[in-house]
C-alpha positions as CSV (number, residue, x, y, z in Angstrom):
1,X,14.0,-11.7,-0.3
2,X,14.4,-12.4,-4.2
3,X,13.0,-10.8,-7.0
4,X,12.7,-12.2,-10.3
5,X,11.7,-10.1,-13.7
6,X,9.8,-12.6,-15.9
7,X,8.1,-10.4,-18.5
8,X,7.8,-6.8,-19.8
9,X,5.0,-4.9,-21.8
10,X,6.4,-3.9,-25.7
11,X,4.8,-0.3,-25.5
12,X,4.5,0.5,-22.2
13,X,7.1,0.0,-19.1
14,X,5.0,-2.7,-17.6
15,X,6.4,-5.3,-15.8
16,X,5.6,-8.3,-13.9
17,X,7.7,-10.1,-11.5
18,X,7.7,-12.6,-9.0
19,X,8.8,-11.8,-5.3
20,X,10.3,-14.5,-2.9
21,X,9.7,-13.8,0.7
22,X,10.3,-16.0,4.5
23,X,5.9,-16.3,4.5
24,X,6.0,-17.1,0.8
25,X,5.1,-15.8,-2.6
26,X,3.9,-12.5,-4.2
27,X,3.0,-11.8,-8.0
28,X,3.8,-8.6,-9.5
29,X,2.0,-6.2,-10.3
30,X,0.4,-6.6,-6.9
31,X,-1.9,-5.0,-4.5
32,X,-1.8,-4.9,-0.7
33,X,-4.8,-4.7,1.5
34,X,-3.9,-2.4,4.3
35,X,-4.4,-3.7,7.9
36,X,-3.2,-1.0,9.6
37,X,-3.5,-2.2,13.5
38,X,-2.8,-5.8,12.4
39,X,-6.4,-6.5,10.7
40,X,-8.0,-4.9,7.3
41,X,-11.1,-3.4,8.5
42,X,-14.3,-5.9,8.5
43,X,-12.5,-8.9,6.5
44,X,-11.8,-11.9,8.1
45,X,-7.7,-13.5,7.5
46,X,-10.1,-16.2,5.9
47,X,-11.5,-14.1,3.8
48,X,-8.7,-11.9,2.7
49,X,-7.2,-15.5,1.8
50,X,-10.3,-17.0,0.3
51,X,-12.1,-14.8,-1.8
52,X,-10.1,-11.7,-1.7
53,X,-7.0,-14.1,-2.9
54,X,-4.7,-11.4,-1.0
55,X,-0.4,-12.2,-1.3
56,X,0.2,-9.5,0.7
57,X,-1.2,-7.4,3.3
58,X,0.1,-4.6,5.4
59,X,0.2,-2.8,9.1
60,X,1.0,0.5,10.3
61,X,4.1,0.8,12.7
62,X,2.8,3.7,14.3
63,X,-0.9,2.0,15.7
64,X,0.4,-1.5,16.3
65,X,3.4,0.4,18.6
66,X,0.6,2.3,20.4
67,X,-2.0,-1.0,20.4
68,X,-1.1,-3.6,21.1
69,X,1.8,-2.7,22.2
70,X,5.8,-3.9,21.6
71,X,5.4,-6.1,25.0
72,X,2.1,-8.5,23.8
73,X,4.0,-8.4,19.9
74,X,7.1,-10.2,21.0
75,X,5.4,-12.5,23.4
76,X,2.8,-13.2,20.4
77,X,5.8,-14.1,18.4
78,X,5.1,-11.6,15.9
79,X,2.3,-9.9,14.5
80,X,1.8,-13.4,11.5
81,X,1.7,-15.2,15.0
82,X,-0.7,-12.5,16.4
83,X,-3.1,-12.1,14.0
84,X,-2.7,-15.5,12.3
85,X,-1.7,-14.7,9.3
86,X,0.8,-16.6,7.7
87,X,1.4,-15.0,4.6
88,X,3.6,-11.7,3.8
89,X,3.3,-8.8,5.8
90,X,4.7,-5.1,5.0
91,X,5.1,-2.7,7.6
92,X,5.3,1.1,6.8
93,X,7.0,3.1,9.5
94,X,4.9,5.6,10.7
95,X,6.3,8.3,9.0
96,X,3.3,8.8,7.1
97,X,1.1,8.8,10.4
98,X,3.0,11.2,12.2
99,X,3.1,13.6,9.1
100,X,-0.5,13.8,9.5
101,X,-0.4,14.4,13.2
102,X,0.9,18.4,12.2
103,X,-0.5,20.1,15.3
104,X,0.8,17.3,17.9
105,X,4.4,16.7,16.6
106,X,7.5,17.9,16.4
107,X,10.3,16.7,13.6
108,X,14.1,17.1,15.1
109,X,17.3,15.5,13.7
110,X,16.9,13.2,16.1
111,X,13.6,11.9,15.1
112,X,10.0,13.2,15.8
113,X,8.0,13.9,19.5
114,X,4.6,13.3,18.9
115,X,1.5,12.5,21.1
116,X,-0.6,10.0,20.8
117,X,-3.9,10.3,19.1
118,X,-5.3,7.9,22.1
119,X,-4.4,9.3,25.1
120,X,-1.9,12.2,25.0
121,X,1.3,10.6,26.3
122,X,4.1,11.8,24.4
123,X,6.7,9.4,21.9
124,X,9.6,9.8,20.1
125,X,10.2,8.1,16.8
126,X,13.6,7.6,15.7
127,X,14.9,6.1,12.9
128,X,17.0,3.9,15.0
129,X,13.9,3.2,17.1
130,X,11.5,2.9,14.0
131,X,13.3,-0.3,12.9
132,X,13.5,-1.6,16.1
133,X,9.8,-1.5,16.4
134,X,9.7,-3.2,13.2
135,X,12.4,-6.0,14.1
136,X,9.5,-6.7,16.8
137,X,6.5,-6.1,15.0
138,X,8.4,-8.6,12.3
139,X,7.2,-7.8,9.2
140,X,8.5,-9.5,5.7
141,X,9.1,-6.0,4.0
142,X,9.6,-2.9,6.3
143,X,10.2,0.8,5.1
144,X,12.7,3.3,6.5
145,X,11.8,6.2,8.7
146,X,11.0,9.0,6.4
147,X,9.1,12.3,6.3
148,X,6.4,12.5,4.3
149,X,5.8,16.4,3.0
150,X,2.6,17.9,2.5
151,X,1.2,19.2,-0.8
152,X,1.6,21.8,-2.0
153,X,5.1,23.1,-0.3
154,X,7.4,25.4,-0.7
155,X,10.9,24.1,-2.4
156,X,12.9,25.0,0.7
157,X,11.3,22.9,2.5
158,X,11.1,20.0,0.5
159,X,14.6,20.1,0.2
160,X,15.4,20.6,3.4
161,X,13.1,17.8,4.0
162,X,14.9,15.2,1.7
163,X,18.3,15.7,3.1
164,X,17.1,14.7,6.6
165,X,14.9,12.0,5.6
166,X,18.4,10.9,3.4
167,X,20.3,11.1,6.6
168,X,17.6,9.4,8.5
169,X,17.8,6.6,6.1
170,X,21.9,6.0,6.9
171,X,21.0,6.0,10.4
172,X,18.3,2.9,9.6
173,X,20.1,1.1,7.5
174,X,22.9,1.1,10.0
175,X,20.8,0.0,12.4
176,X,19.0,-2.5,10.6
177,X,21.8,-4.2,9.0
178,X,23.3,-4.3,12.4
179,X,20.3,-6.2,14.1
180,X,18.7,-9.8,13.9
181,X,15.2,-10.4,13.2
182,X,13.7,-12.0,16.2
183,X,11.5,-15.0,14.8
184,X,14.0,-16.9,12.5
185,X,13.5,-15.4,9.0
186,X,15.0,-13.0,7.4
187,X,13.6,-9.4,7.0
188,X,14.2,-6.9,4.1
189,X,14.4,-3.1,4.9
190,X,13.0,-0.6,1.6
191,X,14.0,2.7,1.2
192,X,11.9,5.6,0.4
193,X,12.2,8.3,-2.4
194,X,10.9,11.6,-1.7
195,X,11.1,15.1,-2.8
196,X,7.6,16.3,-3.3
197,X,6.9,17.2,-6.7
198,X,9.8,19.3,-7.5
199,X,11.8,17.1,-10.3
200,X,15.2,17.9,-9.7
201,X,14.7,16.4,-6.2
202,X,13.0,13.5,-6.6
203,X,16.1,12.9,-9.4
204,X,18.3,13.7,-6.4
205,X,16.2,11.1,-4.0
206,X,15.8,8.6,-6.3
207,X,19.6,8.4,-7.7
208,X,20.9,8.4,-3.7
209,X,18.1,5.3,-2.7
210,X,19.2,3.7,-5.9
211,X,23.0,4.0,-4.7
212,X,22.3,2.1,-1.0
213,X,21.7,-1.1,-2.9
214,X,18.5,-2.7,-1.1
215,X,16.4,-5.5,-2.5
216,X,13.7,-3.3,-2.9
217,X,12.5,0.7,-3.2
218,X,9.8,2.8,-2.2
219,X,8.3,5.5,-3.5
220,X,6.6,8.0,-0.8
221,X,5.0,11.2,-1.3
222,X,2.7,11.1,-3.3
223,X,-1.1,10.8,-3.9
224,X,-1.4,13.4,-1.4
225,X,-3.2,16.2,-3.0
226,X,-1.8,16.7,-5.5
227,X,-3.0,16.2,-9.3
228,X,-3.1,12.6,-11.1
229,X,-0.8,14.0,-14.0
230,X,2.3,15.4,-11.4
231,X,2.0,12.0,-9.6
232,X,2.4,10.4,-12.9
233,X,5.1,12.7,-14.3
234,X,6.8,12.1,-11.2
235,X,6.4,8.5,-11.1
236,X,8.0,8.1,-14.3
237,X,11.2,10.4,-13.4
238,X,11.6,7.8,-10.7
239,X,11.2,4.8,-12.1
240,X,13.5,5.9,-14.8
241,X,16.2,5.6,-12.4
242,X,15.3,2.9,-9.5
243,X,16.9,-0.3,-10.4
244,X,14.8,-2.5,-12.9
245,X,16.1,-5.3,-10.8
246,X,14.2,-4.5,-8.1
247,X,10.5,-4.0,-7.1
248,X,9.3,-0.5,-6.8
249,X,6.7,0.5,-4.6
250,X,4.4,3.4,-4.9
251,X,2.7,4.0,-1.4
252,X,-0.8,5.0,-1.1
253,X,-2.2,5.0,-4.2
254,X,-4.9,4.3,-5.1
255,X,-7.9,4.7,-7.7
256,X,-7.8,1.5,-10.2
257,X,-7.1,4.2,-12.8
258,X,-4.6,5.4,-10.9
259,X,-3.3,1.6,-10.4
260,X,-3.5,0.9,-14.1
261,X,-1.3,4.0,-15.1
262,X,1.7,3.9,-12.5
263,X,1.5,0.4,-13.6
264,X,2.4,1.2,-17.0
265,X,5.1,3.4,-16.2
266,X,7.4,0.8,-14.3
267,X,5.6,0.3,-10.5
268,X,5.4,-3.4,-9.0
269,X,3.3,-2.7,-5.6
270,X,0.1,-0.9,-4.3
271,X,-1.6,-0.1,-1.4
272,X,-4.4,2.2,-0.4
273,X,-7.0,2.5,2.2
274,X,-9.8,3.4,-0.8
275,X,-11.2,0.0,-1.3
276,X,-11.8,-0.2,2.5
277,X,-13.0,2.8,3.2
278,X,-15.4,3.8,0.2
279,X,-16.9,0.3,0.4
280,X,-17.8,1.6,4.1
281,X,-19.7,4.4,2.6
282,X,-21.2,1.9,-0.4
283,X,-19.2,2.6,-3.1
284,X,-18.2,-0.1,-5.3
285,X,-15.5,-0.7,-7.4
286,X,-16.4,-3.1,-10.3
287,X,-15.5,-4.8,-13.8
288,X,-17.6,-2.6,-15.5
289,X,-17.6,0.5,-13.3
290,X,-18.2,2.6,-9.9
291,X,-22.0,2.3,-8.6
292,X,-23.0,3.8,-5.4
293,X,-24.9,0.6,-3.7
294,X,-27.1,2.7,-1.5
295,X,-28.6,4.0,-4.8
296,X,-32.6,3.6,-5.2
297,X,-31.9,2.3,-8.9
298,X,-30.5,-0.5,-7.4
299,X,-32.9,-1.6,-5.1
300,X,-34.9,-4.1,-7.3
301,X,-32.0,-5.4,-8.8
302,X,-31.4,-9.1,-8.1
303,X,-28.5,-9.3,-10.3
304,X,-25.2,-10.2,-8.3
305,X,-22.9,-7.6,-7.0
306,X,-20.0,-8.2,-9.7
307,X,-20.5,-11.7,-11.8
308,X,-17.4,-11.6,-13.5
309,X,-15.4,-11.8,-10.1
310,X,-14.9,-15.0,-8.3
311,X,-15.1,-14.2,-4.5
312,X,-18.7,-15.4,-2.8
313,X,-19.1,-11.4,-1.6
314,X,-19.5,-10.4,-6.0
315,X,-20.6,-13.6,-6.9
316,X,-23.3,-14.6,-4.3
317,X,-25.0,-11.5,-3.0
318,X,-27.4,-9.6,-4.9
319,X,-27.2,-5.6,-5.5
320,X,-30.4,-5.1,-4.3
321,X,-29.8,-7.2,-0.7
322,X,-26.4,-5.5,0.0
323,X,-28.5,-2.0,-0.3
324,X,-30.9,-3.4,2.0
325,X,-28.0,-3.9,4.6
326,X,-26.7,-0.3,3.8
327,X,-29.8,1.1,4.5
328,X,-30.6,-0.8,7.8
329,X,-27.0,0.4,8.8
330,X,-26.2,-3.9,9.4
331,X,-22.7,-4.5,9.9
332,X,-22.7,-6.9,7.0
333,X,-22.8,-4.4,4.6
334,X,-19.6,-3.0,5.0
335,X,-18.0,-6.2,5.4
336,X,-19.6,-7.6,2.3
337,X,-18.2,-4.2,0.2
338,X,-15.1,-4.4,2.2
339,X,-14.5,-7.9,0.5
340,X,-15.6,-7.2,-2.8
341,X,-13.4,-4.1,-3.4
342,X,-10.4,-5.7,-2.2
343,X,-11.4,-8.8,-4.6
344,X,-12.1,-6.8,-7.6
345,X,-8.5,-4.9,-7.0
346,X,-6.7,-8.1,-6.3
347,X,-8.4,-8.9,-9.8
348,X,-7.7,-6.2,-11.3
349,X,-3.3,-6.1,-10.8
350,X,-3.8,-10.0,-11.9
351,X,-5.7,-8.9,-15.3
352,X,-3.0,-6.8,-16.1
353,X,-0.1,-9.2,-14.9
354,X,-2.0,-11.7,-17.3
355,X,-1.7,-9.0,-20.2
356,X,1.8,-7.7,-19.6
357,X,3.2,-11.7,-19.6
358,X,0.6,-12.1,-22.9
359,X,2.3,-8.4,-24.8
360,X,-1.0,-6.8,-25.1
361,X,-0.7,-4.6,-21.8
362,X,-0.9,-1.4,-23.7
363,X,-4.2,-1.7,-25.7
364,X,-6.3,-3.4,-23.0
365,X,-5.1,-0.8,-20.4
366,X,-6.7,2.4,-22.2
367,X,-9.7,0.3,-22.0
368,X,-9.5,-0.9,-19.0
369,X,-9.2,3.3,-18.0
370,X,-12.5,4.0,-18.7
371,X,-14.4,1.0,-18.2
372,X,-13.5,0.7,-14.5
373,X,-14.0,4.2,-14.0
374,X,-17.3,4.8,-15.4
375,X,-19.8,5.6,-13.0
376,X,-23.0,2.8,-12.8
């Protein structure tokens, strides 16, 4: 994997880069559906390609190792061969996953117990074992095994947490780097900063992941409770250090404000289950603001769901037709929403790659703040 700088904002820390990877291109800043076992929820690979114009989408270690299973991955080929899609993939590790299993799992030096949220049976996660799964699963990007704290938590912990998840990250990048991928293209394994919200650990974390060299770095921890402004503050103490050679990737965020802002203070990649989920529930992210689609007020309105946006779910639909399909509880609904959150959010990291390259980032992105987070 290569990654080229090609341009940075004047007033802000902006950036936008270009990544090289085995299933081909992705444009920083960028956002990346999340397909967590192998498929974003109610959009089609075609879609996700066609009107969604996704680079980059993701799956979730932790469900594809439960279903389908290692066995029918590797006789797939891989999960591009599996689910037929033959662009980038990113693979987190599961750490995040089994973090929010608390009252079935068990963290140990050695790695994690956990029990399935299917049936019970009981798992270990190593980090040894975690890239091995991934090797399989054989994703472009893959993270390191990690342990994602909750918010708030007590400093003790979260320091007692970083030092393993440091020494977990030895253990995978010795295994990784010792290991072939399986399909005939190269892999590329990305760290993961922690250290909760205490600054003089995520200084720690982020000054020991900038020391193992990788061609990428992760930041993990965050958007998990706590408030926008600590996620920031601790955003920038990272990006501050992380190599400006490399891409840096804040997991699991999030709102388009926050997008716009961690943009602005260095980050490259996104991802976040929002756009799929709230567009379950018939909210919908636009160009001029948030609307709740099962509204009344928007039940004579004929007007399309988002002109501005390219995509035949904004473009061809009407308002007033995708509340009908709310309100009769058809399965098009979502899938319409589905598609035209993800589109407007693989819009919006564009519009602001478009500004950063143009030097006028700075301006349009305070505007940008409160247009897209207006409520309709």
């Amino acid at each position: 994997m290569t990654f080229d700088l090609l341009a940075q904002d004047p007033t802000t820390k902006a950036r936008a880069g270009r990544l090289e990877t085995a299933h081909g291109t992705i444009e920083t800043p960028i956002f990346m559906p999340v397909g967590t076992a192998g498929t974003v929820k109610a959009v089609s690979q075609a879609t996700l390609k066609e009107d969604v114009k996704a680079q980059i989408i993701l799956g979730n270690t932790y469900h594809l190792y439960l279903r389908p299973g290692l066995e029918v991955l590797r006789a797939a080929g891989g999960l591009h061969k599996f689910n037929g899609w033959d662009r980038p993939i990113l693979t987190d590790s599961g750490g995040y996953q089994v973090y929010s299993l608390s009252n079935t799992r068990k963290i140990k030096e050695e790695g994690v117990k956990f029990r399935s949220h299917i049936d019970g049976s009981s798992h270990l996660f190593s980090p040894e074992g975690v890239m091995d799964i991934q090797r399989v699963i054989g994703a472009d990007i893959i993270m390191a095994f990690d342990e994602c704290t909750p918010w708030p938590c007590e400093y003790d912990y979260a320091a007692r947490s970083l030092d393993m998840t440091h020494r977990w990250l030895k253990r995978c990048i010795e295994r990784f780097d010792s290991t072939e991928g399986l399909y005939g293209y190269q892999q590329t394994l990305f760290p993961i900063v922690q250290g909760s919200t205490f600054k003089d650990l995520r200084i720690k974390s982020a000054e020991f992941i900038a020391e193992q060299g990788r061609e990428g770095n992760a930041i993990g921890g965050l958007s998990v409770g706590e408030p926008a402004e600590l996620m920031y503050e601790m955003t920038e103490l990272v990006c501050d250090i992380l190599p400006k050679d490399k891409p840096r990737y804040l997991m699991g965020v999030g709102t388009p404000a926050n997008i716009l802002e961690n943009i602005a203070l260095g980050v490259d990649m996104f991802d976040c289950v929002m756009p799929t989920r709230n567009a379950r529930n018939g909210m919908l992210f636009t160009t001029q603001g948030i609307m709740n689609v099962t509204n009344k007020k928007w039940s004579t309105d004929f007007s399309p769901i988002d002109p501005v946006l390219p995509g035949a779910a904004s473009s061809f639909y009407s308002r007033a037709y995708l509340r009908h399909l709310f309100q009769c509880q058809e399965m098009l609904g979502p899938q319409i929403a589905s598609a035209h959150n993800l589109a407007f959010y693989l819009w919006l990291v564009g519009e602001a790659r478009k500004e950063i390259i143009a030097g006028t980032f700075g301006p349009w992105k305070e505007r940008m703040v409160k247009q897209v987070m207006t409520r309709l």
